[in-house]
C-alpha atoms as one frame of an Amber mdcrd trajectory, in Angstrom:
protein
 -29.324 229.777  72.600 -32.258 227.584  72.397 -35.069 226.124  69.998 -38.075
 228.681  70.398 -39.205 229.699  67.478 -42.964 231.222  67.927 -42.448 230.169
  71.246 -40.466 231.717  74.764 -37.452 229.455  75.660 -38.241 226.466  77.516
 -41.289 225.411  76.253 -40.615 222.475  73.766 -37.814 219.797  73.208 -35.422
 219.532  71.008 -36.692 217.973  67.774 -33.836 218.745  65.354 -34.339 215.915
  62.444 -30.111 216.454  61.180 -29.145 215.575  64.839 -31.574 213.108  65.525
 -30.103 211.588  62.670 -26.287 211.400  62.795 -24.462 208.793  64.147 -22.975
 208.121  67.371 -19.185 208.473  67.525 -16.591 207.578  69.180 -12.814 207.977
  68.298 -10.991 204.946  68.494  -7.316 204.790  68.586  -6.502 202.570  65.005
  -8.764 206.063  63.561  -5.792 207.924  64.598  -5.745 210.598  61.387  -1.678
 211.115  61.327  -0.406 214.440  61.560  -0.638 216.105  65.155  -3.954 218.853
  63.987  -5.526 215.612  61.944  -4.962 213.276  65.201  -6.146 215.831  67.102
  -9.976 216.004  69.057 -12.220 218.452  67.035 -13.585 220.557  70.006 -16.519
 222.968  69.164 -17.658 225.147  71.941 -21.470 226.480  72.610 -21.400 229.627
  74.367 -18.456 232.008  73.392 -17.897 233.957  76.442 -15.499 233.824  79.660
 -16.040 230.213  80.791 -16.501 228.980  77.567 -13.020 230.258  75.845 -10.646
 229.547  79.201 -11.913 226.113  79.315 -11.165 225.803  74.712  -8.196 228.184
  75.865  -7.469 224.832  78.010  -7.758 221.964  76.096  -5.919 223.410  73.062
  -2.991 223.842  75.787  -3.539 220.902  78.033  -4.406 218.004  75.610  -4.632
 217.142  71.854  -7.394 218.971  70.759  -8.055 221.471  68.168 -11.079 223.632
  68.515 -12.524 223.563  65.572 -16.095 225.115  65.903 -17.829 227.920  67.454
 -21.428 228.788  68.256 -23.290 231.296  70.196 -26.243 234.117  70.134 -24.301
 236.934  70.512 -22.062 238.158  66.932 -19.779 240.254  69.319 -18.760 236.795
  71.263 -18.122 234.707  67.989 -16.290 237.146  66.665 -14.145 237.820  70.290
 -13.762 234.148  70.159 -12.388 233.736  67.028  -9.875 236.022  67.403  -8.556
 234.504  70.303  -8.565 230.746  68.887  -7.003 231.745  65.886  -4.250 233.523
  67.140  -4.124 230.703  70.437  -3.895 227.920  67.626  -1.796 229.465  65.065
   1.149 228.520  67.183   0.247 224.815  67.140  -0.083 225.315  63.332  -3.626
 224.523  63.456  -5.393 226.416  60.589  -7.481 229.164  61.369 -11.539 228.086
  62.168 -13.492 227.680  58.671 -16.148 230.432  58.544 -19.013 227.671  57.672
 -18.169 226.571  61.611 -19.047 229.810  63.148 -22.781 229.718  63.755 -24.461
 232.456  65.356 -28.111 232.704  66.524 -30.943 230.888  68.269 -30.015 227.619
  66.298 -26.424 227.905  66.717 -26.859 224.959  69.283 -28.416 222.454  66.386
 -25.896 223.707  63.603 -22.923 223.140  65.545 -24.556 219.447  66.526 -24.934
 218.818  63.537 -21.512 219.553  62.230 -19.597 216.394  60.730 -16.425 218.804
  61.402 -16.903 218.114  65.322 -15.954 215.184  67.466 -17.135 216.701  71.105
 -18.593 219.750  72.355 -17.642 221.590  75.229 -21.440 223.125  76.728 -20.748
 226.554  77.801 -23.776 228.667  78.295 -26.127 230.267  81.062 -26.979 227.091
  82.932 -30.738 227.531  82.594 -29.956 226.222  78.535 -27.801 223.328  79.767
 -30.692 220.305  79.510 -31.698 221.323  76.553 -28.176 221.875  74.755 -26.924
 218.267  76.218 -29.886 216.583  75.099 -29.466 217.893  71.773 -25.651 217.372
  71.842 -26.209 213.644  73.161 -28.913 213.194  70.447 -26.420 214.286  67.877
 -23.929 211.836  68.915 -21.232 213.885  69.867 -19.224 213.540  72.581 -20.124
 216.257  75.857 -18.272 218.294  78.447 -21.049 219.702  80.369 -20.513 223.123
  82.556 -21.899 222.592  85.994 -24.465 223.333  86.970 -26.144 220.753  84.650
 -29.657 222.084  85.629 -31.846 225.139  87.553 -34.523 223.116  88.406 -35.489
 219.793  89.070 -36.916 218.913  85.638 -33.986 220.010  84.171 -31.839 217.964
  86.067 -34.136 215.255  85.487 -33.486 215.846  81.977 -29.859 215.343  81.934
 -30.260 212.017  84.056 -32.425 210.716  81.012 -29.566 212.463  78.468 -26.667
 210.668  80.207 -29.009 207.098  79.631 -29.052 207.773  76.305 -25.128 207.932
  76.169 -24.068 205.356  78.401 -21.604 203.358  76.730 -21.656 204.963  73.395
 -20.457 208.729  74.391 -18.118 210.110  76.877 -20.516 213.093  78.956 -18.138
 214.405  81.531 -19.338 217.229  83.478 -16.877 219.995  84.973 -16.189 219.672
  88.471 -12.966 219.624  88.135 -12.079 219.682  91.843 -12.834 216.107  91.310
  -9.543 215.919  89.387  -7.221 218.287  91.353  -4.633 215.991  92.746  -4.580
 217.867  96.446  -7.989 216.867  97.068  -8.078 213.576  94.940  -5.105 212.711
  97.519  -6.965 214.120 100.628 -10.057 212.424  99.443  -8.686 209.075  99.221
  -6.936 209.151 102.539 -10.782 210.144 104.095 -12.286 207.778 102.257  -9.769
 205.026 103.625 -10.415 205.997 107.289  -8.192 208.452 108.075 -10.911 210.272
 110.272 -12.388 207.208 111.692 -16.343 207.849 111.596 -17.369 211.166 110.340
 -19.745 213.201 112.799 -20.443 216.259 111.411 -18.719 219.003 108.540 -18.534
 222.782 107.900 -18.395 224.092 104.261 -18.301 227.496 102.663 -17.727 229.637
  99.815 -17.073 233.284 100.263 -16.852 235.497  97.129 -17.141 239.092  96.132
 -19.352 240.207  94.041 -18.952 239.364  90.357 -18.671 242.257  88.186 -20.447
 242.476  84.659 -20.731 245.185  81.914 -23.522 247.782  81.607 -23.812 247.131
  78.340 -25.971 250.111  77.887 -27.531 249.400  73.897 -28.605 246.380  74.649
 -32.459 245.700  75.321 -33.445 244.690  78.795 -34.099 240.794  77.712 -30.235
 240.822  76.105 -28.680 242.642  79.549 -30.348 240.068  81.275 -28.787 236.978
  78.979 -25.562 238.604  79.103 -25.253 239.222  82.643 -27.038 235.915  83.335
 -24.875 235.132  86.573 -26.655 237.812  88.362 -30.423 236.108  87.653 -31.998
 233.004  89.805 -33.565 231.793  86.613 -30.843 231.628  84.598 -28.273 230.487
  86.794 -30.035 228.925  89.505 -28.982 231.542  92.165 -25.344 231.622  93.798
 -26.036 228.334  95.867 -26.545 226.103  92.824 -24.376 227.916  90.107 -21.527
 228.993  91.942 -21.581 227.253  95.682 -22.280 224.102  93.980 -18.476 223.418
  93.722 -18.156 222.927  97.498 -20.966 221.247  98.220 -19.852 218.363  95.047
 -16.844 218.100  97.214 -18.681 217.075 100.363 -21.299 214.828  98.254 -17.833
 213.533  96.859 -15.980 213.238 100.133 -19.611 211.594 101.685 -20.319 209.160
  98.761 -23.787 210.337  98.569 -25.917 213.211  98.590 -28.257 215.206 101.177
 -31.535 213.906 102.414 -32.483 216.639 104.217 -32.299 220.310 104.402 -32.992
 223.363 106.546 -31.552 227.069 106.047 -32.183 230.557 105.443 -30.613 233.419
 103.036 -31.451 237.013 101.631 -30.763 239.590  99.216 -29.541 241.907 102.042
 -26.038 243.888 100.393 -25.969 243.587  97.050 -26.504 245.971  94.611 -26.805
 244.766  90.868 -30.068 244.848  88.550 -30.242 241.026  89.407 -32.560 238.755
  91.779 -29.793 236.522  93.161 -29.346 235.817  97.115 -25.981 237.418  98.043
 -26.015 235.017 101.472 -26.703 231.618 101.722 -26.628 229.372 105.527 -27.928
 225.902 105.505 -27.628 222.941 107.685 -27.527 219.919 105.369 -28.105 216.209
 106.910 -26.537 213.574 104.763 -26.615 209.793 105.471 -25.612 208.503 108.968
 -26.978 211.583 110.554 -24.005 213.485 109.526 -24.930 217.183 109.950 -23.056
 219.634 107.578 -23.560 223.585 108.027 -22.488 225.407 104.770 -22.364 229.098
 104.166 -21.809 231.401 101.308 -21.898 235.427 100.096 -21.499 236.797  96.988
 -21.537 240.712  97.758 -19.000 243.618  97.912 -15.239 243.613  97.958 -14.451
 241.047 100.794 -11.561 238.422 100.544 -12.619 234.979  98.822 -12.280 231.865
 101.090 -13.946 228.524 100.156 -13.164 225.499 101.934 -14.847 222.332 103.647
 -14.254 220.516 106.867 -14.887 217.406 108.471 -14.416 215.920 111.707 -14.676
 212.675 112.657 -13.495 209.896 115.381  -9.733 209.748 114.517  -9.261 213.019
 113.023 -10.232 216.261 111.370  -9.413 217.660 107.599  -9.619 221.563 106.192
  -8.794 221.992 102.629  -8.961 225.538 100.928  -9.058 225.852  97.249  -6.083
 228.091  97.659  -3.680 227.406 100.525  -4.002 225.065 103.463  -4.824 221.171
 103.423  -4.217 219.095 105.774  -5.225 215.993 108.188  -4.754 216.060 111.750
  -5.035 213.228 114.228  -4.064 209.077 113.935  -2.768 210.101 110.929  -1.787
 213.623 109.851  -1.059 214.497 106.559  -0.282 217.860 104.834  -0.693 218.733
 100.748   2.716 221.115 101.674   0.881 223.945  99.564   2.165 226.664 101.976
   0.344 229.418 103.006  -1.281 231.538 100.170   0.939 233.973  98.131  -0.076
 237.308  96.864  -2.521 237.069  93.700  -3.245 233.239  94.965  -7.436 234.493
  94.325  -9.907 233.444  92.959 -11.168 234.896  89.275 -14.691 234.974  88.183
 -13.249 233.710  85.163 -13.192 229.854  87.129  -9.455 230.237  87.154  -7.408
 229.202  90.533  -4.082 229.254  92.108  -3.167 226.944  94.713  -5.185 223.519
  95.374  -6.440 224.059  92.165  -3.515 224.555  90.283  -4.430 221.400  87.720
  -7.737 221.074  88.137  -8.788 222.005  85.141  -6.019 220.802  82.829  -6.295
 217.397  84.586  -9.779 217.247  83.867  -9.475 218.132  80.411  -6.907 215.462
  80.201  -9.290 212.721  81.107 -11.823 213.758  79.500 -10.067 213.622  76.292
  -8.140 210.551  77.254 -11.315 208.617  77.604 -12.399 209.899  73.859  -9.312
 208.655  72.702  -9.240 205.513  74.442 -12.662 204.289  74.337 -13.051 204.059
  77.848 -16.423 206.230  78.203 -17.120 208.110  81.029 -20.409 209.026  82.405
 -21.169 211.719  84.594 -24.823 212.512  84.274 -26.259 211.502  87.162 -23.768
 212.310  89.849 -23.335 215.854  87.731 -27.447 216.073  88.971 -27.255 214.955
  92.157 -25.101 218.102  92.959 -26.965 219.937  91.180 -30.138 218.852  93.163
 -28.000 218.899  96.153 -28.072 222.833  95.607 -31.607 223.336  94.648 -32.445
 221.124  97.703 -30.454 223.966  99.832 -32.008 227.024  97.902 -35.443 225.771
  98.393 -34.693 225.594 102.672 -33.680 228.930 102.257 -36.351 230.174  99.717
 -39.026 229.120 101.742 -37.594 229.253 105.349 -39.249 225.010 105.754 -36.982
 221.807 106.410 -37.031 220.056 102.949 -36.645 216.396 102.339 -34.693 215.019
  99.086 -37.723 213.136  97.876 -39.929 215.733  98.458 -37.642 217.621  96.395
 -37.587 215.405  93.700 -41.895 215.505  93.589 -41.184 219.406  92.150 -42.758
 219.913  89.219 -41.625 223.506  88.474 -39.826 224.320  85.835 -38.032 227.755
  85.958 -38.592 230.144  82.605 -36.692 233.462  82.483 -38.884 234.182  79.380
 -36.778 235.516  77.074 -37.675 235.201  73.304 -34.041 234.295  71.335 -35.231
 235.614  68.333 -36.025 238.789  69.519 -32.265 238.826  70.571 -30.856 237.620
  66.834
């Protein structure tokens, strides 16, 4: 879903005159409406499928929110979606979703900006679309949860940098790692962080996943099997390393307090077998600050067992945390999450659901996110939402090209990544 009329995606800004126009917002507590579905955050959520409802699926469960809005290209979605928040909401004895909020179509994005029915918007679609739907979302003045990635390319995520500027201090723009918020690692984090390894020397991350299954969808035109199985296509997602991966390697940026300066690596499309032009194997040796080395690895092909997890060792100790089972400290001072080892069905989904670790990640993201609507204290996470982001392009470029890249020579890229696809063609 993006502006291109007479034009293929990508190739203008958002200039929508209705957004441009409305005011900022921001929901103070004393504007507290009364009843429990009048007090509640009006949620609208761009891009209808998987991600998209688990995450509405979430807040409607997790926090006060009432989703209130839908938008997205595909009528089979909307409709899919509505069903579902209806029937998820009815319980709550929210009404069912006007039909004047459902908005379907290449300008879906600008409508549902532009709604006065909407508080925030929760930013669900193929990541290539994600700049251009948070700048219009930011210029509408509506409050932002951003799926990561936040960007494909470098412009893009220069993009959102400029977009989170633009709301500083007036919107809350959260972006969703939501490892960030898991209390295991927030725990395990803060113990690192306050020395508990001494000086780091070097780490070890990965993320091993299966292949992720999609539809054949075999009516569709080649352009809409491409959209709708975007997760399998470098230009719309950014490849495995920067759309998926990225989740680890926000942990060790996290973990590190910075990002990579340097990177060298390698990867192919060696196993896999879908209609797409992702890698299915990533291996890069990232250097971050301090000459800390950090060797990361990934797959995304057949039926193997998922495993993603980061390391570090360091003068006083050594840490492994899983997303599902194991986390622990060893050393001066040892520490264990007591998850226990992992149970049957403790895997992960494609969906971005988890077991384990995880276990409130997302609903204590949600939670703050919300919370900081409600409260007026803002939060901002733009440009540390890029940085990862770039962190990942600055890995897939090592491997694309098989060279040692440099962070600002990174940032010099000019390239903008188009899958071509005309949206009206697709209406």
């Amino acid at each position: 879903m993006t502006d291109n009329i007479n034009h293929k995606i990508g190739r203008r800004e958002f200039l929508g005159s209705a957004a441009a126009a409305a005011g900022l917002m921001i929901i103070k507590p004393e504007l507290v409406r009364g009843t429990s579905a009048n007090s509640a955050v009006r949620l609208g959520i761009l891009g209808c499928g998987g991600r998209g409802t688990a995450v509405g699926t979430g807040f409607i469960d997790n926090t006060n929110t009432r989703v209130v809005a839908l938008a997205d290209l595909f009528a089979d979605q909307l409709a899919t979606a509505q069903k579902s928040f209806d029937e998820h909401q009815k319980a709550k004895g929210y009404a069912a979703i006007d039909s004047s909020q459902l908005f379907k179509g290449p300008k879906a994005y600008e409508q549902l900006a532009a709604s006065p029915q909407v508080d925030a918007i929760l930013i669900a679609t193929p990541p290539y679309f994600h700049p251009h739907h948070l700048e219009a979302v930011v210029a509408a003045g509506k409050h932002v949860y951003c799926e990561k990635p936040v960007a494909v390319d470098v412009p893009g995520a220069r993009r959102v940098v400029r977009a989170g500027e633009k709301a500083q201090g007036k919107l809350s723009l959260a972006v969703g790692f939501q490892i960030r918020k898991a209390p295991p690692y927030v725990e395990l984090v803060r113990r690192i962080q306050g020395g508990a390894l001494g000086t780091i020397g070097c780490g070890l991350a990965y993320y091993y996943c299966p292949h992720i299954d999609r539809p054949d969808w075999p009516n569709a035109s080649p352009d809409e099997k491409r959209l709708r199985n975007w997760v399998w296509y470098q230009k719309l997602s950014g490849d495995i390393i920067v759309e998926q991966n990225v989740h680890v390697i926000d942990i060790c940026n996290w973990i590190l307090q910075g990002h990579p300066v340097k990177a060298v690596g390698a990867g192919s499309r060696k196993l896999r077998q879908d209609a797409g032009d992702c890698y299915d194997n990533f291996n890069v040796v990232f250097t971050y600050p301090h000459d800390v080395q950090l060797s990361f690895g990934s797959t995304q092909f057949n039926k193997h067992e998922f495993d993603a997890a980061v390391r570090f060792f360091g003068t006083r100790g050594s840490t492994e945390a899983h997303y599902d089972h194991r986390m622990s400290i060893s050393g001066e001072e040892p520490w264990d999450a007591g998850l226990g080892p992992a149970k049957e069905g403790d895997q992960f989904s494609a969906a971005g659901t988890f077991k384990g670790a995880l276990d409130q990640a997302d609903a204590e993201k949600q939670k703050s996110f919300i919370e900081s609507i409600t409260s007026g204290n803002l939060i901002n996470e733009a440009a540390p939402g890029a940085d990862s982001a770039l962190s990942g392009m600055l890995g897939r470029t090592a491997a694309y090209t098989g060279k040692p890249i440099t962070w600002e020579e990174q940032l010099k890229s000019q390239e903008v990544w188009d899958p071509k696809i005309d949206l009206n063609k697709l209406a």
